[in-house]
C-alpha positions in Angstrom: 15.9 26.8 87.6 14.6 26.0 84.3 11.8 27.6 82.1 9.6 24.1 82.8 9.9 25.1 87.0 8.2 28.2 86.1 5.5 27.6 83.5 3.5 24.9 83.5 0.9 22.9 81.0 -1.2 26.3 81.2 0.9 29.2 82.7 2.0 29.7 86.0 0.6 27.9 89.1 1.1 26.6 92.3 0.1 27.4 96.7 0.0 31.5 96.9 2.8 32.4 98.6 5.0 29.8 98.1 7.4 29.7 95.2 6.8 30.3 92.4 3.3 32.4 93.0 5.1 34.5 95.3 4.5 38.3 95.2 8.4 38.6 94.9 7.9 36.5 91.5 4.6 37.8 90.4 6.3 41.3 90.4 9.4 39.9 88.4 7.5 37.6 85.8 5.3 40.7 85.1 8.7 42.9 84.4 9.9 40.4 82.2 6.5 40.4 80.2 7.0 43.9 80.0 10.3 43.9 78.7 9.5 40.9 76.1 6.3 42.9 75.0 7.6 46.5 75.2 10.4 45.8 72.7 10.7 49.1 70.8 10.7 51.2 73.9 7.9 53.1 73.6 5.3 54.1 76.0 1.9 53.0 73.6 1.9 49.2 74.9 -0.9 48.1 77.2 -1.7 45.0 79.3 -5.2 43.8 80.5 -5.4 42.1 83.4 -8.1 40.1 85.2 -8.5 37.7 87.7 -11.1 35.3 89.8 -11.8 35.4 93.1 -9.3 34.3 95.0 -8.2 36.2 98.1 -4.4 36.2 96.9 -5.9 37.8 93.6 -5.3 41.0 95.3 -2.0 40.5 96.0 -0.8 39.2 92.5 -2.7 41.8 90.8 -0.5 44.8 92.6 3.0 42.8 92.2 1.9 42.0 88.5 0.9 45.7 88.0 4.1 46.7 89.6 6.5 44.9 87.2 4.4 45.6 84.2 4.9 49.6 84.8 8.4 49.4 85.8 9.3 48.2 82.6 6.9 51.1 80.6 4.1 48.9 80.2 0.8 50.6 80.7 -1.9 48.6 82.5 -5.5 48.2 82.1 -7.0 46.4 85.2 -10.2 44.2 84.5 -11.3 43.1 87.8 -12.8 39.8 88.5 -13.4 38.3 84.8 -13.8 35.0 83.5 -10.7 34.1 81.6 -12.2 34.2 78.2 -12.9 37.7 78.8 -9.4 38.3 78.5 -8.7 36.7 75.5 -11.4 38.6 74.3 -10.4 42.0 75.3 -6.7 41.8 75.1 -7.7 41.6 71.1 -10.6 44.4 70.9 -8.2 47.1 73.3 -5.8 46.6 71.6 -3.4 45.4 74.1 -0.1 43.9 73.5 -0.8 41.3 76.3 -3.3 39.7 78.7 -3.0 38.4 82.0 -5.5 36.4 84.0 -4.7 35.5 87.3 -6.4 32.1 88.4 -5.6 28.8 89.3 -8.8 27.4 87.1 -10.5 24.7 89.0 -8.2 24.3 91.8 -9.0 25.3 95.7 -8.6 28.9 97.2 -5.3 28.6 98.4 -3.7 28.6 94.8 -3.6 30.8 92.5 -2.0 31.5 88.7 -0.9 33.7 86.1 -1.7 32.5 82.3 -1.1 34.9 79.2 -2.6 35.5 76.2 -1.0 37.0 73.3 -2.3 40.3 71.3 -4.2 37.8 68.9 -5.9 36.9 72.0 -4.5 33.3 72.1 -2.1 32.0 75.0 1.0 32.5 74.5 3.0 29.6 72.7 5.8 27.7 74.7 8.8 29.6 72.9 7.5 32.7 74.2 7.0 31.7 77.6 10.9 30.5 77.5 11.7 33.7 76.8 10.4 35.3 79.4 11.0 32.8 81.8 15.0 34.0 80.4 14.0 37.4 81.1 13.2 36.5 84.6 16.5 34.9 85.3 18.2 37.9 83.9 18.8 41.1 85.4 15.8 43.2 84.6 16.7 46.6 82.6 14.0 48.7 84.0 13.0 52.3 82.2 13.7 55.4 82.4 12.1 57.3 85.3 10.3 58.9 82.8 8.7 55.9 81.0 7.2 54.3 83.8 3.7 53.0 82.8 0.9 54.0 84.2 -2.2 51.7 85.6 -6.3 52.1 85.6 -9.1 50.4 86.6 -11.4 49.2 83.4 -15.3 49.3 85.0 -17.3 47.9 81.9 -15.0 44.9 81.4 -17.8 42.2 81.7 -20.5 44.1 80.5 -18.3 44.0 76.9 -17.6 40.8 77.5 -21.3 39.9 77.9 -22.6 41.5 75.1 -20.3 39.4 72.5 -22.0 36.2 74.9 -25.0 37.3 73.7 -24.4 37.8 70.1 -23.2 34.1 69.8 -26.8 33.4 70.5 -28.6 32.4 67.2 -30.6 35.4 66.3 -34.2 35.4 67.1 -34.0 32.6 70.2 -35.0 33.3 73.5 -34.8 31.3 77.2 -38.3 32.4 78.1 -39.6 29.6 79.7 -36.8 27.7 80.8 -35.6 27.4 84.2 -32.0 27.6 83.8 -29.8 26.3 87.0 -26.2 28.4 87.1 -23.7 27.6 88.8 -20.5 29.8 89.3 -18.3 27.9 91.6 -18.2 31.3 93.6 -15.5 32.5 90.6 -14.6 35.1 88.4 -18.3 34.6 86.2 -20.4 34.6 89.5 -22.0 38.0 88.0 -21.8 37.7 84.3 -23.5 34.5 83.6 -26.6 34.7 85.6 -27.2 38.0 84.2 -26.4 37.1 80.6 -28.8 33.9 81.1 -31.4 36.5 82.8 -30.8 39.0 79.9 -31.7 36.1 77.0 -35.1 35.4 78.8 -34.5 32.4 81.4 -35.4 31.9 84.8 -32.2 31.9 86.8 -31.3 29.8 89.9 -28.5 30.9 91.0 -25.5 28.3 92.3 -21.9 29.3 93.7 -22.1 33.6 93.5 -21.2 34.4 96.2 -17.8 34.4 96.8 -15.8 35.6 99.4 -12.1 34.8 98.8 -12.3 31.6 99.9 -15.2 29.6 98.7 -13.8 29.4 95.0 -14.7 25.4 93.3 -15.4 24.7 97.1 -18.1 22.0 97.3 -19.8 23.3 94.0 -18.9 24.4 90.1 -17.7 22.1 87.1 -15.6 19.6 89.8 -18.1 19.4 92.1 -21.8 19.2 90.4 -23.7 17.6 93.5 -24.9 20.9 94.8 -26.5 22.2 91.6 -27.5 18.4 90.6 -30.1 19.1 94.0 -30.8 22.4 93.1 -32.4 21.1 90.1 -34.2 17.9 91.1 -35.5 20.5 93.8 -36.4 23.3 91.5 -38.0 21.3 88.6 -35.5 23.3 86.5 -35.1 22.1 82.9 -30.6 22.5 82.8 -27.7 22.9 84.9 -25.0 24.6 84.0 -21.8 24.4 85.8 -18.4 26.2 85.7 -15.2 26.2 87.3 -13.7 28.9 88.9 -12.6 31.3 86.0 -15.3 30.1 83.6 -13.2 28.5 81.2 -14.7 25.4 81.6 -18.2 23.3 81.9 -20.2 20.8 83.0 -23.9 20.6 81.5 -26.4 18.6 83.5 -29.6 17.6 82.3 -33.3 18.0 83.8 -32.5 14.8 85.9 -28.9 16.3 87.4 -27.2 13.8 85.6 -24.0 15.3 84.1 -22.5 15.3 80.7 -18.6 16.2 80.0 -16.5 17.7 78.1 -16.5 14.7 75.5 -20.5 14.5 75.5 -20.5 18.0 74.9 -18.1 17.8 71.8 -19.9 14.7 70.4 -23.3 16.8 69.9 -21.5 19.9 69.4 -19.4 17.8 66.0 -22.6 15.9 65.3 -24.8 19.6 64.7 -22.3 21.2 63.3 -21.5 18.6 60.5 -24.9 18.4 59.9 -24.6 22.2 59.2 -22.0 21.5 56.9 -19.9 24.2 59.5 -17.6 21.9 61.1 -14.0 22.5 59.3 -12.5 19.5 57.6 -14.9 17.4 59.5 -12.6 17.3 62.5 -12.7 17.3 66.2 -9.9 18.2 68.0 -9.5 16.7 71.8 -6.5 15.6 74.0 -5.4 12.1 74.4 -7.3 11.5 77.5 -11.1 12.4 75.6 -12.8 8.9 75.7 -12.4 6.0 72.8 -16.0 6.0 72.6 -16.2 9.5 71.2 -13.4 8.6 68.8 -15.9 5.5 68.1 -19.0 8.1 67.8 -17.1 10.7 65.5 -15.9 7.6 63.1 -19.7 6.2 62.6 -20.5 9.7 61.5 -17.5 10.2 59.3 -15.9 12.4 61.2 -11.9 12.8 62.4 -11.1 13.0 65.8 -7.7 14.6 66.2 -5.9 14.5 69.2 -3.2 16.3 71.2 -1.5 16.9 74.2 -3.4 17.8 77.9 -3.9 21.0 77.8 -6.7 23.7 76.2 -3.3 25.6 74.8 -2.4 22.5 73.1 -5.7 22.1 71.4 -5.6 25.4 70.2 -2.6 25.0 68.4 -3.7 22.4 66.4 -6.6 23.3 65.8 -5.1 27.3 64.4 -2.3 24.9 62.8 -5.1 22.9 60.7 -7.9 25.4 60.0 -10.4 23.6 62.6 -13.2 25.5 64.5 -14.1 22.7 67.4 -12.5 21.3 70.2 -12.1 20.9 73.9 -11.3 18.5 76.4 -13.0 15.6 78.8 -12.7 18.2 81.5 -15.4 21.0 79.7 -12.6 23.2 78.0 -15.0 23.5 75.0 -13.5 25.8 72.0 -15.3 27.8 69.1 -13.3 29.5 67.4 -15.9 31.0 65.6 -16.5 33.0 68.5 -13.4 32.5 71.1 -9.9 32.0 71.4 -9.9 29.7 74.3 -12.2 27.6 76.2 -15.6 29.5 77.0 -17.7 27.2 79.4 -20.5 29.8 79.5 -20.4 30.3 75.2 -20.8 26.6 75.5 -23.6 26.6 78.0 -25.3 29.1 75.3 -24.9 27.0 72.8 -26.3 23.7 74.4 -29.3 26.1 75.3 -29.8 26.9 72.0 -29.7 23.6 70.6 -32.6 22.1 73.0 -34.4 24.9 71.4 -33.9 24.3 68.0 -34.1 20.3 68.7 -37.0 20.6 71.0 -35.6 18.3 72.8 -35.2 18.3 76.8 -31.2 18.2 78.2 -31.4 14.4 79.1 -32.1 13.9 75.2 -28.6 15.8 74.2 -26.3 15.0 77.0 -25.7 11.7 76.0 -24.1 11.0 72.1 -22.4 7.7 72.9 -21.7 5.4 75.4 -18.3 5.7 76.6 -15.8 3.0 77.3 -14.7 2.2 80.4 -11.7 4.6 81.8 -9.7 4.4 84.8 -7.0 6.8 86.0 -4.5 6.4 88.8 -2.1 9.6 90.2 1.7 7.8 91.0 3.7 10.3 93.1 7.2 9.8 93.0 10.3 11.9 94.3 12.2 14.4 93.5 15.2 13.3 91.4 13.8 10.3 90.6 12.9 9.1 87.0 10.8 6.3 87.5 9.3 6.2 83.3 12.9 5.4 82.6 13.3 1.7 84.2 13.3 -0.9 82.7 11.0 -2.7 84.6 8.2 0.3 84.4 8.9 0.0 80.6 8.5 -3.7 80.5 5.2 -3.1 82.3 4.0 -0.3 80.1 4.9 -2.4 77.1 3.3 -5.9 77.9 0.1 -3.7 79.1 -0.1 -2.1 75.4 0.4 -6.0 74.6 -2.6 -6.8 76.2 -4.9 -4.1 75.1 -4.5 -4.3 71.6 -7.1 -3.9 70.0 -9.4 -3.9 73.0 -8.6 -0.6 74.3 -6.0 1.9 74.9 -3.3 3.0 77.3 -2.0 6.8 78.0 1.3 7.3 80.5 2.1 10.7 81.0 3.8 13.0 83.4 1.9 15.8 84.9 2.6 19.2 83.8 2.5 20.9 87.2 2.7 18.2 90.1 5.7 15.1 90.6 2.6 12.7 89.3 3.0 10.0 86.8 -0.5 9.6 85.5 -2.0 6.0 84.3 -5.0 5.6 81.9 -6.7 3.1 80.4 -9.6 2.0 78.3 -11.0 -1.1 77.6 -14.5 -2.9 77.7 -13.1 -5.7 79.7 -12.9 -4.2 83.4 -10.6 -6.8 85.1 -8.0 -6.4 82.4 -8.4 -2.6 82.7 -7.9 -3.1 86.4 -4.8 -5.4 85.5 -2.5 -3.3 83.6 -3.4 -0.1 84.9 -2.4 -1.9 88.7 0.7 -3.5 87.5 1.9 -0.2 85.9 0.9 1.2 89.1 3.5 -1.0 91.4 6.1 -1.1 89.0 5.9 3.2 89.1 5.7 3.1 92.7 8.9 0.8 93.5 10.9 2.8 90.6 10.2 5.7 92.8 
């Protein structure tokens, strides 16, 4: 078992109850934190914890609380959070660590543990090899008389909403606006609408009311139908949609037509430069954020810089070169002028408040560019089986980049947490975007 099994592109994820988010592990990854974090032996380290709404959250919660105090951690339980809230609070109570327990978008039935450091950042890749060493390791616990102890933290959101709030330019209200929310039934299903309700808007309320197993079930940032209805029916002016811890979003505009992650970026870089507060003039995405935003940013003199999948991996770079914007296709937007990772409800905010300051209605700021053509095909192959490494999948991959040059693009990567080899490609020509991305396609599935 290697420190990739465990950890994935964004922590640790997979069915509840089967390995690796077994209560069993849960209880042993949380020792191992607490060994890693509590390095000097004494009993003034703390943890904060929150999850989402998942019914396993329970569960994970307990064994996670368990390890943490057998190793002399003391913990400070959050309740059901959106996962920004942790970064947030890990850094203003002072806690060595924070854990939020969610599997993001992803159905009911799994469930995950990410980690932020006590800069409020996840934790980098080295670290989590650590403790995924510490987990593999016999587990020193302490002393009977070190054991940590545990409480429950009550005004948890209410902190975390008041920072929402002050990211809000000063003097702007929602009055007037009719403001569709959607929650996916997740960890903001309470904080948003009353944060929205707070600033002055009208509130329709989407996806709050979860019971365990409803999380991202037919509604939030994967699945906008619902709230697209809800606003056509409602005459409301914007949508907002989340995913099931909040760290991500969807904006729709007055029509239910829905902008992404990249749209969102494009207006965000766009006001910003024009501000003269965008650092270095740079947008940071992943490789799989659309060549017409790269296009868009370019016309504007701007620099799109790109990374790896991943919200941790945009981070990085963007801590690593002094930049204050980025996100992902997906609605991981980050500020971090205000956050350390991807807020999707701080995003909402601030698309709010630029239709206010604009004048404008959604539909006028939802779309920057015109993107190019994508399309992205899943390739499941088997265990043991290497199927980038043949020759013939090379071959294919090559004489496809052959192909697109200089009329598009072409991204091959591995998933982070599934046996998927995932194939992208852009171009304006849709039968030889069809083409490659198919022959890729074969040549993957007979190599597996």
């Amino acid at each position: 078992m290697s420190a990739k099994s465990i950890f994935g592109t964004d922590g640790v994820r997979g069915t509840a109850n089967k390995w690796p988010m077994t209560a069993d592990m849960a209880l042993k990854i949380g020792a191992a934190a607490g060994r890693y974090f509590r390095n000097d032996g004494s009993n003034g380290h703390r943890v904060v914890i929150g999850k989402d709404t998942r019914l396993s959250g329970y569960m994970f919660e307990s064994a996670l609380t368990a390890g943490l105090t057998s190793t002399g951690m003391n913990v400070l339980l959050l309740g059901p959070v959106p996962t920004p809230a942790v970064g947030l609070l890990t850094t203003s109570m002072r806690a060595d660590l924070g854990i939020m327990i969610s599997a993001s978008h992803n159905p009911h039935h799994d469930n995950g543990i990410k980690f932020f450091g006590p800069d409020g950042f996840k934790l980098s890749d080295a670290a989590e090899a650590e403790i995924t060493a510490i987990v593999m390791s016999d587990i020193e616990p302490a002393q009977a008389v070190n054991i940590g102890r545990a409480k429950r933290i009550d005004d948890g959101r209410f902190r975390y909403a008041e920072r929402l709030k002050s990211t809000f330019p000063s003097g702007l209200r929602l009055n007037g606006m009719k403001v569709v929310i959607d929650c996916a039934n997740g960890a903001a299903h309470r904080v948003a609408p009353e944060v929205l309700w707070e600033l002055g808007a009208t509130v329709i309320e989407v996806g709050t009311a979860p019971n365990g197993y409803n999380i991202n079930d037919g509604c939030g940032s994967t699945n906008p139908k619902r709230a697209a209805e809800t606003i056509v029916s409602f005459g409301a002016d914007v949508g907002i949609c989340l995913d099931g811890d909040a760290d991500r979003v969807m904006i729709l505009d007055e029509n239910g037509n829905v902008a992404d992650g990249d749209q969102i970026m494009a207006l965000f870089a766009a006001r910003w430069a024009a501000a003269d507060r965008l650092a270095n003039n740079t947008l940071v995405a992943t490789v799989m954020s659309n060549l017409g935003l790269e296009r868009f940013l370019d016309a504007k003199g701007l620099r799109l810089e790109r990374t790896g999948v991943g919200d941790r991996y945009v981070v990085e770079a963007m801590r690593k070169g002094g930049h204050n914007l980025g996100g992902e296709q997906s609605g991981h937007i980050v500020m971090t002028d205000y956050a350390t990772t991807g807020d999707g409800l701080l995003a909402g905010l601030q698309f709010l408040a630029a239709m206010i300051e604009t004048g404008q209605p959604a539909s006028g700021l939802t779309h920057s560019f015109d993107t190019v053509p994508q399309l992205l095909k899943n390739v499941r192959y088997g265990a043991g089986t290497a199927p980038l490494d043949t020759d013939a999948v090379k071959a294919a991959i090559a004489d496809a980049e052959e192909k697109l040059a200089g009329n598009g693009r072409l991204l091959i990567r591995k998933s982070g947490t599934e046996p998927l080899v995932r194939v992208m490609a852009e171009s304006e020509d849709p039968d030889l975007l069809v083409a490659v991305v198919d022959g890729i396609v074969a040549e993957v599935e007979s190599a597996s």
